[in-house]
C-alpha positions in Angstrom: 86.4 -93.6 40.3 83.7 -91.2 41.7 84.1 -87.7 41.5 83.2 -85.4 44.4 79.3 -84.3 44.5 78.6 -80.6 43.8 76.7 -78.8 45.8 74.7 -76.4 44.2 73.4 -73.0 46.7 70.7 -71.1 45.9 71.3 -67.3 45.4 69.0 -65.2 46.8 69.1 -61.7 44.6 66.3 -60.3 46.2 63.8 -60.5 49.4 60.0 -59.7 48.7 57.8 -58.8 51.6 54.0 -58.9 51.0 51.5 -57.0 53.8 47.9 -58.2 53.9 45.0 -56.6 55.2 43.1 -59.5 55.9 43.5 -62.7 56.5 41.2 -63.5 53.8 43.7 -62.0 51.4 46.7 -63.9 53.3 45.0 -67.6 52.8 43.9 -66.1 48.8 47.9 -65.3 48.3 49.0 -68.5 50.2 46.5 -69.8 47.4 48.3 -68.4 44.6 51.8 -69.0 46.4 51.0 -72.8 46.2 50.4 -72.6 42.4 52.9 -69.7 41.2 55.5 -69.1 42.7 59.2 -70.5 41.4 61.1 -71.7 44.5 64.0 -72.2 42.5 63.7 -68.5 41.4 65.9 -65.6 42.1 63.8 -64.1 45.5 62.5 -65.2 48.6 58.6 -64.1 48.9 57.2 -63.8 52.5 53.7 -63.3 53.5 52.9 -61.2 56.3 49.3 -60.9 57.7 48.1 -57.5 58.8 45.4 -59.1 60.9 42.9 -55.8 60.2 44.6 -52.7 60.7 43.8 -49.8 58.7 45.5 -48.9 55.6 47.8 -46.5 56.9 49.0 -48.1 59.7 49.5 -51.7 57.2 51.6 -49.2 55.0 53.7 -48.3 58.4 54.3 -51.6 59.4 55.5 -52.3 55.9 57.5 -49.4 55.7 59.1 -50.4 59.2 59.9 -53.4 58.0 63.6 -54.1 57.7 65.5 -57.0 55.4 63.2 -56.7 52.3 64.4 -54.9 48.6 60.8 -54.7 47.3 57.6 -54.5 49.4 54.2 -54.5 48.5 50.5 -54.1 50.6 47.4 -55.7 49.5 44.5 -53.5 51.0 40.6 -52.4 50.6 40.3 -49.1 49.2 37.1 -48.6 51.3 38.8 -47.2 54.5 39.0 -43.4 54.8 42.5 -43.4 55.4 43.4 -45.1 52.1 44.4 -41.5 50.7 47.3 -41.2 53.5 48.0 -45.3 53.3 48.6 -43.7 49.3 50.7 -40.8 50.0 53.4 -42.8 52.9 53.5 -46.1 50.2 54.5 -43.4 47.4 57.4 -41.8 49.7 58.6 -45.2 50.9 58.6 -46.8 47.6 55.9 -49.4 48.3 53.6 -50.6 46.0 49.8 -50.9 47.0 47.9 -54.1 45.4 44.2 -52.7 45.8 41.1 -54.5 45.8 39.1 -52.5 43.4 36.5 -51.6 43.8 36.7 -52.5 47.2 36.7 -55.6 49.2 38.2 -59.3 48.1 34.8 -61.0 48.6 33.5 -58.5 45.7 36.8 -59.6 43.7 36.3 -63.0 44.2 32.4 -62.6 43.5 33.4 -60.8 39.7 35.8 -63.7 39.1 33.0 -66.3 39.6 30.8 -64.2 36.9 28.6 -62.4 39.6 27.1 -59.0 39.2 26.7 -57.0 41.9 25.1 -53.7 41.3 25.3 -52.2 45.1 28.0 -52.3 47.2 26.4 -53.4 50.6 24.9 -56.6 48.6 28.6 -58.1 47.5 29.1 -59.8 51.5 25.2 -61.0 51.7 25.2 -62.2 48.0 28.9 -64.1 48.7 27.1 -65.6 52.0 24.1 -66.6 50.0 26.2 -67.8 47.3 28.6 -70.4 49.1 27.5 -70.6 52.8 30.5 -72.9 54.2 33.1 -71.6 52.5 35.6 -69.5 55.1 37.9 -67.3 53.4 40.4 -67.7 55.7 41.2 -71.1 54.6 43.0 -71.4 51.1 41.1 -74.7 50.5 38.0 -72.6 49.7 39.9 -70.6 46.9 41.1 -74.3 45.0 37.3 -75.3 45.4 36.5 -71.8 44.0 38.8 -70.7 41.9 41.0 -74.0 40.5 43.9 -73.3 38.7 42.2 -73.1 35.4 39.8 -70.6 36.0 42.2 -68.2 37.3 44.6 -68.7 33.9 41.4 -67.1 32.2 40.9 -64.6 34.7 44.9 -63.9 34.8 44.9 -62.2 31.5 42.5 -59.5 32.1 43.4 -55.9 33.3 40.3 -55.4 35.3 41.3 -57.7 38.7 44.8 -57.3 40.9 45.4 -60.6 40.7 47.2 -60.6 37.2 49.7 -58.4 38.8 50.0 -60.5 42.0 50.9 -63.7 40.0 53.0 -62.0 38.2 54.9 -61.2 41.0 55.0 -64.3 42.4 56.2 -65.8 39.6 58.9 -63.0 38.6 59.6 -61.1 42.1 58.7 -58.3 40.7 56.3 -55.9 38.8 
């Protein structure tokens, strides 16, 4: 005598909505995604690709956005409209992941153990460093960055990406 089979649903809490600026950033969170994030968990996490558009205008589209309970916007603080982008996410409730101090390949360059002293090297130097490598595939970032390096890297307060896996393991901050 078999009993009936249970079904077991998932129960989604919570929606998360994550806005990139780039879609350097996109592949680098699809990255993470692969490694971190709980599918069984409590929240559905989508990835949305801002394909370039200035800070303000990301935090808009975000902001316009309908069907999500938290959303966040990863972004370059080296746009001058970052100060409004800072002002509409703080009225909607939207929380700005910000690559500091300014662009991901200077991020990624400080993870590797780089030091870059002036700000127009960090591109040329990440060229120089690893010429086939395109950022917009998230192979380069297991090459680069394998699961084990970015555990040591996790832990420290000075990158954005501590607080991005902690969101995608969690749902939230």
């Amino acid at each position: 005598m078999r009993g009936k089979k249970r079904k077991y649903r998932r129960v989604v809490r919570k929606t998360v909505l994550i806005y990139c600026e780039w879609g350097s950033e996109c592949a680098f969170l699809a990255y993470l995604n692969e490694i971190y994030y709980q599918r069984w968990g409590d929240f559905i996490l989508t990835i949305e690709n801002g394909q370039g558009w200035s800070p303000d205008i990301l935090v808009k589209k975000t902001k316009e956005s309908e069907g999500y309970d938290r959303k966040y916007v990863w972004l370059d603080v080296d746009r001058p409209e970052i100060g409004k982008a800072r002002k509409i996410a703080e009225k909607a409730k939207i929380f700005l992941f910000e690559n500091e101090p300014l662009h991901l390949e200077w991020e990624l360059l400080r993870m590797l153990g780089c030091n870059i002293k002036w700000v127009s090297d960090y591109k040329r130097k990440f060229i120089q460093l690893y010429p086939n490598h395109d950022l917009c595939d998230k192979r380069t970032y297991k090459k680069l960055l394998p699961k084990e390096k970015i555990e040591l890297i996790r832990e420290s307060e000075e990158f954005v990406i501590g607080r991005i896996i902690k969101l995608l393991e969690t749902g939230e901050l």
